[in-house]
C-alpha positions as CSV (number, residue, x, y, z in Angstrom):
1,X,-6.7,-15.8,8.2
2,X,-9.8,-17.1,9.4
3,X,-12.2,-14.4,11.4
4,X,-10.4,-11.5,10.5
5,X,-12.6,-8.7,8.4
6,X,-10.8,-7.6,5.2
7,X,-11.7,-4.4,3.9
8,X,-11.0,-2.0,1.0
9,X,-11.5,1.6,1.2
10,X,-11.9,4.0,-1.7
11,X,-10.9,7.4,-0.4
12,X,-8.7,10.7,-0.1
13,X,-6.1,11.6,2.7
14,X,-7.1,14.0,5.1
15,X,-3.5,14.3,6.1
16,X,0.0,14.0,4.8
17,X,0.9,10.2,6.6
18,X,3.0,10.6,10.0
19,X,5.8,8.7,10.0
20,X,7.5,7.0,13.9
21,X,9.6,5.1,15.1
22,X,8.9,2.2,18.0
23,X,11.3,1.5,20.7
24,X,12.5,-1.2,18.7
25,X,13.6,1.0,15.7
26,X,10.6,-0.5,13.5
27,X,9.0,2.4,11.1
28,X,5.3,2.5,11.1
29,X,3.1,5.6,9.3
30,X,-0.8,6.7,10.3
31,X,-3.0,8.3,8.4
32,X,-6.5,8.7,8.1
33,X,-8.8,8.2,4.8
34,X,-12.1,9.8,4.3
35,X,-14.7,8.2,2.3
36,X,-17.7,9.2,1.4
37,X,-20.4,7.7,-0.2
38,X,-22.4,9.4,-3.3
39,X,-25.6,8.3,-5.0
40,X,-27.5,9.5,-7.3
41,X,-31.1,11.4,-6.6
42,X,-33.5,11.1,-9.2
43,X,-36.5,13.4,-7.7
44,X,-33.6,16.6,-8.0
45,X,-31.3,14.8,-10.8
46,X,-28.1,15.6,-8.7
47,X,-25.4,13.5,-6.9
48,X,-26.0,13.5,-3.4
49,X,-23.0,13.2,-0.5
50,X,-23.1,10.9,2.1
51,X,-22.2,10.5,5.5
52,X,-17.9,10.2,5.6
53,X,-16.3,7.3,6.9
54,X,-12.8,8.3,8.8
55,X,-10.8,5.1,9.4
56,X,-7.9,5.7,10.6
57,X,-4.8,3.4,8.8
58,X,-1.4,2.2,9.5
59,X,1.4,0.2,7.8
60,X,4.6,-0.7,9.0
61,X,8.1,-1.1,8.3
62,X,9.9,-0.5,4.8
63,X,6.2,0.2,3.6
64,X,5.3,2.5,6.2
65,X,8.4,4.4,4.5
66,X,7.5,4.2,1.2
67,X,3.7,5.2,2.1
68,X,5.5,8.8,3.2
69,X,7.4,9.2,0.7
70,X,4.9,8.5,-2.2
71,X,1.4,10.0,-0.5
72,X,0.4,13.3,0.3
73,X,-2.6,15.0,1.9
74,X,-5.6,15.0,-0.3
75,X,-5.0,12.2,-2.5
76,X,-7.5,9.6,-3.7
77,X,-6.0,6.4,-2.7
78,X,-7.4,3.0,-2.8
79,X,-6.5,0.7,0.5
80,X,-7.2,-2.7,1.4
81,X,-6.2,-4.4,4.9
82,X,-7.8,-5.9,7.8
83,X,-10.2,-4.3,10.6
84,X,-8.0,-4.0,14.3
85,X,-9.5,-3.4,17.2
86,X,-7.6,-2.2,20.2
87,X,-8.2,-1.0,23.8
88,X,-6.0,1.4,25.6
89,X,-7.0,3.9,28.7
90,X,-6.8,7.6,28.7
91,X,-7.4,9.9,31.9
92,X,-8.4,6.8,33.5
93,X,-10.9,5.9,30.9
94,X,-11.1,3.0,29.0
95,X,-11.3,3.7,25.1
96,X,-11.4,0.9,22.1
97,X,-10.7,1.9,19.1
98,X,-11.0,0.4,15.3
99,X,-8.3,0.7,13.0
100,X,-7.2,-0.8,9.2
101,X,-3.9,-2.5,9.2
102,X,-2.5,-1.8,5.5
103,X,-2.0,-5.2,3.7
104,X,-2.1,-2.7,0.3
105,X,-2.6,1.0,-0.9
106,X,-2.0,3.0,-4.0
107,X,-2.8,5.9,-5.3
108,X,-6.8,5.8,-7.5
109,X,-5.7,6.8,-11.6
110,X,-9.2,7.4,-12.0
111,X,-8.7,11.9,-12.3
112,X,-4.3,11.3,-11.8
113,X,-1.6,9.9,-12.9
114,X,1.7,8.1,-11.5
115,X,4.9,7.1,-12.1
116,X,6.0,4.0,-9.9
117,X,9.7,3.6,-9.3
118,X,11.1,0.6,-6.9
119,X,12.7,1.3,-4.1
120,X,16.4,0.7,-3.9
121,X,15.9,-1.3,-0.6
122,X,16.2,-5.6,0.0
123,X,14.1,-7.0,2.6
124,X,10.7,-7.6,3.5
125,X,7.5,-5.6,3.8
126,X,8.2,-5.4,7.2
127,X,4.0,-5.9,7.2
128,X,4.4,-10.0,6.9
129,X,2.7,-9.5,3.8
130,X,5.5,-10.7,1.8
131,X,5.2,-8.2,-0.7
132,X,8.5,-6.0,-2.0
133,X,11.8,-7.3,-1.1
134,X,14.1,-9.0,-3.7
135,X,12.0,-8.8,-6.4
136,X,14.1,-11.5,-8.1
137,X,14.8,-14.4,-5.8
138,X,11.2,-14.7,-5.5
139,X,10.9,-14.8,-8.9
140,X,13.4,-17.7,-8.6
141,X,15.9,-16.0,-10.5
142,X,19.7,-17.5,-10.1
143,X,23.2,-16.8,-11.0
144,X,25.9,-19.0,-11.2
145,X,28.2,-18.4,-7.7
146,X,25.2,-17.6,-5.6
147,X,25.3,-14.2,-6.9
148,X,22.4,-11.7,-7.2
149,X,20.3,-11.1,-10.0
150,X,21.1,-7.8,-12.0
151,X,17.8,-5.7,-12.2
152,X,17.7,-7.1,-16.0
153,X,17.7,-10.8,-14.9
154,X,15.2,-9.7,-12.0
155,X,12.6,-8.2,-13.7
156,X,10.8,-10.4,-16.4
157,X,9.1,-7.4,-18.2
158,X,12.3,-5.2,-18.4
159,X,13.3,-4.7,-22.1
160,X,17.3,-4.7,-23.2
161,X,17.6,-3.8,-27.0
162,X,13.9,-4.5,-28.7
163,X,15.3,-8.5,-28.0
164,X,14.7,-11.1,-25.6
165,X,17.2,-10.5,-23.6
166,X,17.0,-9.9,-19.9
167,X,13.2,-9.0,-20.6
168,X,10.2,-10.4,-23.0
169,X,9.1,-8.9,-25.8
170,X,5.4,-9.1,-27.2
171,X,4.5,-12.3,-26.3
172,X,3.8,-13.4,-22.5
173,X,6.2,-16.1,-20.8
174,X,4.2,-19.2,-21.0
């Protein structure tokens, strides 16, 4: 959207994330990422820290769930998502605060590795991203009788037998 400032953020977690509920039942997780700049000095021939950036994060819904459940304090992560500023008042003083709303995180492969497994779940984000969800309808995936895709038919890179079936093999679909 226009005039909102999109960021990314290369960073670890400071924290394991939080995970609440709203009055409304909606799940939304915080957590704060640390990143800090290095550079290189060539007078001593060393890497040299920065000053840390602390921005506080938080994602919503199905995701928010997902963020607790997959990230844990002290892990590189890479986040993008948009710059929210917010005023509230404490001990009758005003306070405004700047915050990332998640549109996207993961954790950074560049000293780990992962294993990504789908969650089990239909529905949206719950972010308005319109990320996750039924992976196949929005693939345009349909069965005769209005019934769902099976995760086969869903998921165009899913291999059944070596064969063409339900998945590709070698060569890309177009």
């Amino acid at each position: 959207m226009a005039g909102e400032t999109v960021i990314q953020i290369i960073g670890n977690l400071t924290g394991d994330p939080e995970l609440k509920f709203v009055q409304s039942g909606k799940a939304v997780a915080s957590f704060t990422v640390a990143s800090t700049p290095r550079s290189y000095d060539r007078e001593s021939g060393k890497w040299v820290d920065g000053d840390a950036l602390f921005m506080r994060c938080s994602v919503w819904g199905q995701y928010a769930e997902n963020v607790v459940e997959s990230l844990t304090k002290g892990m590189q992560v890479i986040v993008s998502g948009r710059l929210k500023q917010r005023s509230y008042e404490k001990d009758g003083q005003k306070r405004t605060v700047v915050e990332l709303e998640v549109e996207d995180i993961g954790p950074t492969l560049r000293f780990a590795t992962a294993k990504v497994t789908k969650s089990g779940r239909a529905g949206g984000s719950g972010n308005g991203g319109g990320q996750g969800g039924d992976w196949g309808s929005q693939q345009g995936v349909q069965r005769s009788g209005g019934q769902r895709p099976t995760q086969a038919e869903a998921d165009p890179w899913a291999t059944s037998g070596g064969g063409r079936q339900g998945g590709y093999g070698d060569e890309p679909p177009f």
